[in-house]
Structures are given as C-alpha cells and as structure tokens.
C-alpha positions as CSV (number, residue, x, y, z in Angstrom):
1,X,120.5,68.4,117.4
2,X,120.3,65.3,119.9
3,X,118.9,62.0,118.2
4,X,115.7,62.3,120.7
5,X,114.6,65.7,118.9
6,X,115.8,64.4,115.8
7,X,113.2,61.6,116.6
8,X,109.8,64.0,117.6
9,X,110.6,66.0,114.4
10,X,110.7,62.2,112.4
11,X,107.6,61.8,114.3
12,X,106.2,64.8,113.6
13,X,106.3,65.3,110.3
14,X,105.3,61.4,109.2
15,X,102.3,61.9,111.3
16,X,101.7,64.7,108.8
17,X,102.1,62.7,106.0
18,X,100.7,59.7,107.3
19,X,98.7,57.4,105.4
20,X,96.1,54.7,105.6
21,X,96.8,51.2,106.8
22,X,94.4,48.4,106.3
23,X,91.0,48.5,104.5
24,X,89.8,51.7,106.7
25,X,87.4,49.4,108.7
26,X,89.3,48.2,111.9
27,X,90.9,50.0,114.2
28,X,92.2,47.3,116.4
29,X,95.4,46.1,114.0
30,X,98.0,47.0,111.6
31,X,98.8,45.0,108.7
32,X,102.1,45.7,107.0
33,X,104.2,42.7,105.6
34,X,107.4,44.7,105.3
35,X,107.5,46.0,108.8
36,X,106.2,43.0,110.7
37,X,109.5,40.7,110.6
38,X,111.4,44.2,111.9
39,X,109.0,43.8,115.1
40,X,111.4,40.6,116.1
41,X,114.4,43.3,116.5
42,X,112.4,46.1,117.8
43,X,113.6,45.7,121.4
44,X,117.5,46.7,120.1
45,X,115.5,49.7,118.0
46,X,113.9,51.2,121.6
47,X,117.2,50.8,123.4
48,X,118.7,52.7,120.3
49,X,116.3,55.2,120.6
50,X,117.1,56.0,124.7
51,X,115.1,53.4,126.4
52,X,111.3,52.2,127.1
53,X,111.0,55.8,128.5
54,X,112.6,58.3,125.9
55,X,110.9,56.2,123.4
56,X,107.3,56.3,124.1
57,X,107.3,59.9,125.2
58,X,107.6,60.7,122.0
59,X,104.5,59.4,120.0
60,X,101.6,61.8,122.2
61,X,104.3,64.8,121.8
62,X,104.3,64.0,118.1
63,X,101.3,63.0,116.8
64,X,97.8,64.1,115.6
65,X,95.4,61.5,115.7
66,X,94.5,60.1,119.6
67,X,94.5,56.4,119.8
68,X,91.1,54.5,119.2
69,X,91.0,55.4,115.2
70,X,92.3,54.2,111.6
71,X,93.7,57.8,111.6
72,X,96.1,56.9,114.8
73,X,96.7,53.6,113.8
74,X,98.3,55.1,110.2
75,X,100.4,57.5,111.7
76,X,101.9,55.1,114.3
77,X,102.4,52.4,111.2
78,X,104.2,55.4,109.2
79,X,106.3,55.7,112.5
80,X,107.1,52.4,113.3
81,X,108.1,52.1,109.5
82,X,110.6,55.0,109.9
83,X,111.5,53.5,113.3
84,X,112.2,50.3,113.2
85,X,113.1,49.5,109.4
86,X,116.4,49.4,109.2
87,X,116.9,52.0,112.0
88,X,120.3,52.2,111.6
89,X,121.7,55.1,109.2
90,X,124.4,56.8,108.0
91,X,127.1,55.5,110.1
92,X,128.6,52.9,108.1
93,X,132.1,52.5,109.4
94,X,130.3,52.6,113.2
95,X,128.2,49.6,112.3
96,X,131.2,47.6,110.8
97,X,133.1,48.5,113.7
98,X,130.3,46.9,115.9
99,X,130.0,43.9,114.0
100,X,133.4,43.1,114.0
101,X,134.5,43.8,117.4
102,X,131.4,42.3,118.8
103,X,130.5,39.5,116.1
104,X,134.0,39.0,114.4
105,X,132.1,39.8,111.2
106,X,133.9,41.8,108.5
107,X,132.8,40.7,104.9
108,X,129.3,40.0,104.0
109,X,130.3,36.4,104.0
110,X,131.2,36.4,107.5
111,X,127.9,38.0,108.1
112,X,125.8,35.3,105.7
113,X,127.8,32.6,107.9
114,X,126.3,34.0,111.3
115,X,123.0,34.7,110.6
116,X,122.4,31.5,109.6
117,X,124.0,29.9,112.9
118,X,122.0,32.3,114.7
119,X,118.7,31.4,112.9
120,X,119.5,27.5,112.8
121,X,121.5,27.0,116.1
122,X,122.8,29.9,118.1
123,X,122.5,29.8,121.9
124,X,119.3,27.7,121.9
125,X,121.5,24.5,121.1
126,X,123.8,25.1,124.4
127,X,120.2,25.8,126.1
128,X,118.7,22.5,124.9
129,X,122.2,20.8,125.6
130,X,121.3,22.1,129.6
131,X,117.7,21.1,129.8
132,X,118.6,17.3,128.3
133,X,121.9,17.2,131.4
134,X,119.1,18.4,134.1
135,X,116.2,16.2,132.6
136,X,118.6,13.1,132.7
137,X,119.4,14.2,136.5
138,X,116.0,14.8,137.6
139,X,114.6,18.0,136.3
140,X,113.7,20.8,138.8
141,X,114.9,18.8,140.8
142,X,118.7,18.0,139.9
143,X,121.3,18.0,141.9
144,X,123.7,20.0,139.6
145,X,126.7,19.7,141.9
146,X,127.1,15.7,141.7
147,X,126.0,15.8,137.5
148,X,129.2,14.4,135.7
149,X,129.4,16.7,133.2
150,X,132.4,15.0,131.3
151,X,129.9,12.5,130.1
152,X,128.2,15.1,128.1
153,X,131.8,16.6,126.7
154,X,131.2,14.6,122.7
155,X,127.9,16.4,123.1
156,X,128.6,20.1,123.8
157,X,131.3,21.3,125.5
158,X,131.2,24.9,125.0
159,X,130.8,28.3,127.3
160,X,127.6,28.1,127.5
161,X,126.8,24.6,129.1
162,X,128.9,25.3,132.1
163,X,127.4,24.4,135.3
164,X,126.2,27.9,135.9
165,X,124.2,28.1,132.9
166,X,123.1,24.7,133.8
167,X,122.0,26.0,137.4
168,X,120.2,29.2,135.4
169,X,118.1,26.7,133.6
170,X,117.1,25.2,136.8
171,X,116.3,28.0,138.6
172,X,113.5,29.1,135.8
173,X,112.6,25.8,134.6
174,X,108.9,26.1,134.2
175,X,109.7,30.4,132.9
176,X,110.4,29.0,129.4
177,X,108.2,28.0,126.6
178,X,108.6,25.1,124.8
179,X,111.0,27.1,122.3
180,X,113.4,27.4,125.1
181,X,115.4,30.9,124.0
182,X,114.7,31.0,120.5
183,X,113.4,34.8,120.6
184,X,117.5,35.5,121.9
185,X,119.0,34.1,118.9
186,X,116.0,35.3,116.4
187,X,116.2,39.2,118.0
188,X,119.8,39.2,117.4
189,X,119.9,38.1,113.9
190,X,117.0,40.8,112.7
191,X,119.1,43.4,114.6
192,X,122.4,41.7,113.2
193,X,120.8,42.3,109.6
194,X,120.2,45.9,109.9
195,X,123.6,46.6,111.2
196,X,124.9,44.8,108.1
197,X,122.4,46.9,106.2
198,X,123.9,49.8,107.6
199,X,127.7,48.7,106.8
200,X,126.7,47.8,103.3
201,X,127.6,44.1,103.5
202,X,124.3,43.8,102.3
203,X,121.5,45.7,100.5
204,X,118.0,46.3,101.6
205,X,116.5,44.2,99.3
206,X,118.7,41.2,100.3
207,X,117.8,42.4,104.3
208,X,114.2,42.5,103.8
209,X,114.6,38.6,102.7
210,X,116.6,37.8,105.3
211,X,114.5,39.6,108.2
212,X,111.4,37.3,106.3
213,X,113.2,34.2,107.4
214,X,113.2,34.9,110.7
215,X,109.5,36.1,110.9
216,X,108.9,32.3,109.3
217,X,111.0,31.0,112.2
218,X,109.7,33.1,115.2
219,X,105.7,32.1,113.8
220,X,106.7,28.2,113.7
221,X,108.0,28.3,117.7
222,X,105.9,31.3,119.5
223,X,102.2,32.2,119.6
224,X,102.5,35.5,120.7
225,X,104.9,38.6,121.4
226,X,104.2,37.8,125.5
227,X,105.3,34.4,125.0
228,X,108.8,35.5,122.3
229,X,109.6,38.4,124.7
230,X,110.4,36.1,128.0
231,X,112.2,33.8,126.0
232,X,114.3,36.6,124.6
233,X,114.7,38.3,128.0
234,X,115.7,34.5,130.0
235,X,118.1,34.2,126.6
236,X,119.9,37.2,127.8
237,X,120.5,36.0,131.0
238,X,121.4,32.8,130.0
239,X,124.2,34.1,128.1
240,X,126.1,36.3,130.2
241,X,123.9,36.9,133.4
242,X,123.4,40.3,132.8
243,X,121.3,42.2,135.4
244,X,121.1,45.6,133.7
245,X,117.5,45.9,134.1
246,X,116.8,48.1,130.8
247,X,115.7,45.3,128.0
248,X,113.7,43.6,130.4
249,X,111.7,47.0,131.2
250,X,111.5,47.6,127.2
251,X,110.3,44.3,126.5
252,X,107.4,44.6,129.5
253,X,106.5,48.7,127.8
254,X,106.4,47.3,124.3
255,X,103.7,44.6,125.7
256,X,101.7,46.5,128.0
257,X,98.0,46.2,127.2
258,X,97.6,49.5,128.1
259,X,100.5,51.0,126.4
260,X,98.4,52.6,123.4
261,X,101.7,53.4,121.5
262,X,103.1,50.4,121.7
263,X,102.4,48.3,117.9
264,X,103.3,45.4,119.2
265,X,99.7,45.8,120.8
266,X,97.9,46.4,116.6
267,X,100.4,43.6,115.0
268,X,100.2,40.3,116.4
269,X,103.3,37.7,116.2
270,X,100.9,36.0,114.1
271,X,98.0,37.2,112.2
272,X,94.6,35.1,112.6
C-alpha cells in the first residue's frame, strides 16, 4: 500500500469519526491550540505527503461533509490533526539518519542546541548582516561589486553573507517584510521538532512545548500566513538558491483563497 492510499484511507475514516470544532456557530474558522503551532511546519508536511497536488486531491475523494459547514470544517480539523501533528511515524532510525546527515544532530542535546539557534538566530542573522552591508552602500541601489566586504569580516563572516547572497537581497529588496526570513528559520525548527519526535530524542509532550515557542515567535514578527509564507519561500532561496519550483507552488496552494481544503484558509497566523 503506497503512502497516498494510506493517506485517503486516514482521510477516510477520520472524516467518519470526525468531531466538532468550535462552539458549532461559525463556519468560517477552526480553533485548535494544539494543531495551530504545527501549521508553521506544514509546508515540509505537504511535500511529505507528494506535493501541493497529491495532497489536496485527497480531502473531496475523502470526505463527507462539502465545504461551507461546521460539519466540513470538523472533519478537515480531525485531518489536519492526523496530518500535520507530528507527521512523521514509525521510522525512527530514518529520521535520525536525516537529522544527522543533514543537521549533524545525534543526541537530544545536539537537537535542544539547534532549535534554539534556529528560533533565536539561524539564517535571519546572516540575512540582517546583508541588508545593514547594502543599506550602508545605498540600498536598492548598491553597487555590490565595489562594497569592501573585509570591513564587515568582525561582524559576520560566514557562507551566507557572501556577495551572492548579498546580490539576492538586492534583487528582492522591497519582496521582504520587515521580519526579513524569519518564517525559513521558524518552518525548519517546527519540522526539525517532529523529526526528533520521530527519533525519540524527544517526547511528544516536550515537542508540543517546543512547537508553542515558535507559534509565540512567528505571532510577534508576521501578521498573516501570506506575509510568513514569502518570507519562508525568499529564506530558501537565500540559502542555497534553489530553483526547484515545488515549496514555492505548495506554499501559494496552501494560501489560495479559493482553495477550500486548505486550513490555513479557517486558522489564521493569529487569532483576532
């Protein structure tokens, strides 16, 4: 059985089972305080899942209530739930095996250490390092090639200030909110925790906790999942100018207006 039909029949039978979200009385958002900080990571969750295309296809094949009623909106909370909370399962030694050849992470401690470098510094520091080089050189503006970067070397001197990253910067300088690429280093830490979920560096209990730091964090920089998206998306660029197309079309599915399926569309970033 192939993970997408192991998916519908997920989808399928929590739609069954489904039950109520919210006081029964508005059919326009979801409340649910343990899945909301998951949300953050949900772009890594889709991708597991096949893609923006593999994943929605699922949700009219598998469930009963049409969109436009508490009834819908309780299934597709059940679903997210199954989804997106700690979607990664029974494949410990694959999850340590990604953590440590991509993250050099193989003891909880090494985890612990990198989550909080990803929620307190991560890439956004070598981001603000390049805005302050092209604001001190004139902006939009700068002329990267004559900017003496060995002025800057006390300040940050790592991979990611090199001139191209620099020239990156530049070339989407008004595409970035004021929280720069926060959303890059906040997505990877929520996905980081459920892989260490997974690998049983941690438990649940401690994950939930850590994935409720992050939702703190993304509420205090970004107003909405438009806004936390593009940062993520211009974060993943920034770091390795990949041009593999498939994030940015998730990211655009899971905030389509029209994409009824979609609960990024029932559970704002922040709830007025």
């Amino acid at each position: 059985m192939n993970l997408r039909t192991k998916v519908l029949i997920s989808v399928v039978c929590l739609a069954f089972f489904a039950s109520s979200c919210g006081d029964g009385s508005d059919t326009k958002t979801i409340k649910n305080d343990k899945l909301h900080p998951f949300l953050l990571g949900g772009i890594y969750a889709v991708n597991g899942y096949g893609g923006a295309d593999d994943f929605f296809e699922l949700f009219p094949q598998g469930m009963n209530a049409k969109p436009g009623n508490q009834a819908f909106l309780s299934e597709l909370n059940e679903i997210y739930e199954m989804l997106f909370i700690f979607p990664y399962k029974n494949d410990r030694l694959g999850a340590r095996r990604e953590l440590s050849n991509s993250w050099d992470i193989d003891s909880k401690e090494e985890f612990l250490e990198m989550a909080e470098y990803l929620l307190t510094e991560g890439h956004q520091k070598a981001y603000e390092f390049c805005r302050k080089v092209l604001d001190e050189n004139g902006g939009e503006q700068a002329d990267i090639s004559n900017i003496d970067l060995a002025k800057y070397a006390s300040e940050y001197d790592g991979r990611l200030g090199r001139r191209q990253n620099i020239q990156f910067v530049k070339e989407n300088y008004h595409k970035f909110s004021s929280a720069g690429i926060k959303a890059w280093d906040i997505a990877r830490y929520v996905n980081n925790v459920n892989m260490a979920c997974c690998a049983e560096f941690i438990t649940e209990t401690e994950g939930q906790q850590l994935v409720a730091k992050a939702l703190v964090e993304a509420q205090k920089q970004y107003q909405d999942w438009n806004e936390y998206w593009n940062d993520f998306n211009l974060g993943r660029y920034f770091w390795g100018g990949d041009d593999d197309p498939t994030f940015s079309k998730i990211a655009d599915t899971l905030t389509d207006k029209q994409n009824n399926y979609s609960i990024y569309n029932y559970m704002p970033l922040i709830n007025h």
